[in-house]
C-alpha positions, 0 to 999 in steps of 0.5 A: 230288940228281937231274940234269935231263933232256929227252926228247932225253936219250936211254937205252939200253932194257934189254939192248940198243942202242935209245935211248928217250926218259925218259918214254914217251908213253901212249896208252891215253888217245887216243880216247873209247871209253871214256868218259873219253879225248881226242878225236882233235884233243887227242890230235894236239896232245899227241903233236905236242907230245911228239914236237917236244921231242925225243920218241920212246917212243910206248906203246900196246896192241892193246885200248887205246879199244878200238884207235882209239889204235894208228889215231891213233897210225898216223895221227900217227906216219906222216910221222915213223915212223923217228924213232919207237919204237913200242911195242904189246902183245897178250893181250887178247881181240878177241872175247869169244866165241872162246877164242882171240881172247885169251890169250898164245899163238901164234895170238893174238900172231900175229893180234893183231900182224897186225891192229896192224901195219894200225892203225899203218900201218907194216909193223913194230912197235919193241916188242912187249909180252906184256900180261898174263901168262895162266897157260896158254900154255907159255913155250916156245910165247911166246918161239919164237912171239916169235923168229919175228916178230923173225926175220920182221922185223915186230918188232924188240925183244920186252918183256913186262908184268904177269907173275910174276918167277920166270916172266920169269926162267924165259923169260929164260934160256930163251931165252938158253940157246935163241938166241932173241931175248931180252926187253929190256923190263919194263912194271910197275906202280910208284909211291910207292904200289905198291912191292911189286914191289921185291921181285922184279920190279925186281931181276930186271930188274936182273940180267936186262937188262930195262929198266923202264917202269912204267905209273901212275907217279901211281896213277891220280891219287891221287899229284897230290893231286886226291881226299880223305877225302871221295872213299874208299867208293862203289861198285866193283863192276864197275868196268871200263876204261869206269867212271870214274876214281874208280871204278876206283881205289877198285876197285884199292885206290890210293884208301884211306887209306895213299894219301891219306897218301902223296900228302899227303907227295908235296903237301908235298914239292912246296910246298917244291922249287916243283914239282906234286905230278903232277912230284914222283911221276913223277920219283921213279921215275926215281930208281932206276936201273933205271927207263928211263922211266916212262910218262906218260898224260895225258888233256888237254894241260895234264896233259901240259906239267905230266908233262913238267916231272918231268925238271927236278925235282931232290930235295934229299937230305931230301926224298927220305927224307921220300917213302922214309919215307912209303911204305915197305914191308917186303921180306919173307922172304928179303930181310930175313932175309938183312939182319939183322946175326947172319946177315950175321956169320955169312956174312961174319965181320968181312970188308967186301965191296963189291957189284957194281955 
């Protein structure tokens, strides 16, 4: 069983003492650069409808519709700033051709916030993610780079998104041992489909204190039931952020056939609790506990009342297994290892020991 929630049911985002809304509103979907977002007017009427619930977890990131969705969320957001907890992230390249128009280093976090700071119209960011993790920047360079912003006051709280487990730890620690400000916020990819990252990634977060927002919660749609047989195979090659959808889910993988067999098991599980199939993955991931608030990004108003409503769904105790069923995976070594009943014997004798909780 799971209790209702609202927006204005409030949490507390990982390590620290912002209250945050239980589903932040994604933004990447506001303006039509890409080809397939909303236009401003929709957008408006989507953020005004998630704001007037009660609320306040904004996501958008520096390359979002190539930045019209930080300018209309500067533009929605300027006589409610306060109330707001707007969260943004740099990595991306603002220039294809300079090397160091991109990447996570300093003076790519230092321009890329400058620049998102005139956007959002407000002269300090809630939230700041690192996107993607480059595989360059030495980790030392990010958190003292990400320290000086927060000590500068044009950044509140530090998150990071996409990167290795054993790295985030790594920076953790580091800068807990440094005094540096730490990271609070843990932005992955997490569905019924894409599980793998409780393995490492999820009980990291635990440990550490870092919240978890998972971004795709519905695996680009695939979860509400909208494609079949009919719709695996074409095309992916080049498949980019201005492709179709369809194109870059078949690109990523979330289109094939153990996703067609998932989200039939989500369809039915819907049909029986009364819910769509869109509620019943999105609230899922909030069954775990160190989810904060899965991040929702509609693309027209009616795909938003209907992600909303995932806050009232409750799962009855069945209906739950039949989903953990549907989309298993296998943790792998160690974590299985370390479960089977001889090991546990040979550690623990005949002792019953509760874990911490």
């Amino acid at each position: 069983m799971s209790a209702k929630l609202s927006l204005d049911t409030y949490r507390l985002l990982g390590r620290s003492g912002l209250r945050v809304s239980p589903l932040s509103l994604g933004t990447m979907t506001f303006g039509s650069d890409w080809g397939w977002g909303a236009n401003e007017a929709d957008s408006r009427r989507q953020f005004d409808a998630y704001v007037d619930r009660g609320g306040n977890f904004i996501d958008t990131a520096s390359n979002y519709t190539n930045g019209t969705s930080e300018q209309l969320v500067g533009k929605f957001s300027a006589e409610k700033r306060e109330r707001l907890v707007l969260a943004t992230k740099y990595t991306m390249s603002r220039r294809p051709d300079d090397p160091n128009a991109g990447g996570n280093h300093r003076k790519s976090m230092v321009r890329s916030v400058e620049q998102s700071l005139v956007r959002l119209k407000t002269d300090y960011i809630d939230l700041l993610y690192l996107h993607v993790w480059d595989e360059l920047t030495p980790v030392e360079e990010v958190l003292r780079a990400m320290d000086d912003l927060v000590r500068s006051g044009k950044v509140l709280y530090l998150g990071i998104s996409d990167t290795p487990a054993w790295q985030i730890s790594r920076m953790q620690t580091i800068a807990d041992l440094r005094g540096w400000a730490p990271l609070v916020a843990l932005q992955i990819e997490y569905s019924l489909l894409e599980r793998t990252v409780e393995r490492e990634l999820i009980p990291m977060a635990k440990e550490l204190g870092l919240g978890v927002l998972p971004w795709s919660p519905l695996a680009g749609g695939v979860l509400t039931g909208k494609y079949s047989k009919t719709d695996l195979g074409g095309p992916t090659n080049g498949a980019s952020v201005t492709g179709s959808r369809k194109t870059i889910t078949l690109a990523k993988g979330s289109l094939s056939e153990r996703g067609l067999a998932i989200a039939e098991a989500v369809k039915e599980v819907a049909a029986r609790i009364e819910r769509t199939p869109a509620q019943v993955a999105i609230a899922w991931t909030l069954q775990n506990p160190t989810v904060v608030a899965p991040i929702i990004g509609a693309r027209t108003f009616e795909q938003l009342e209907d992600n909303l409503k995932a806050l009232e769904v409750e799962f009855p105790a069945d209906a739950l297994a039949k989903l953990q069923e549907a989309s298993a995976i296998e943790l792998g070594f160690p974590h299985d290892f370390l479960q089977l009943p001889t090991l546990r014997g040979g550690v623990f004798g005949n002792v019953k020991i509760s874990p911490r909780r």
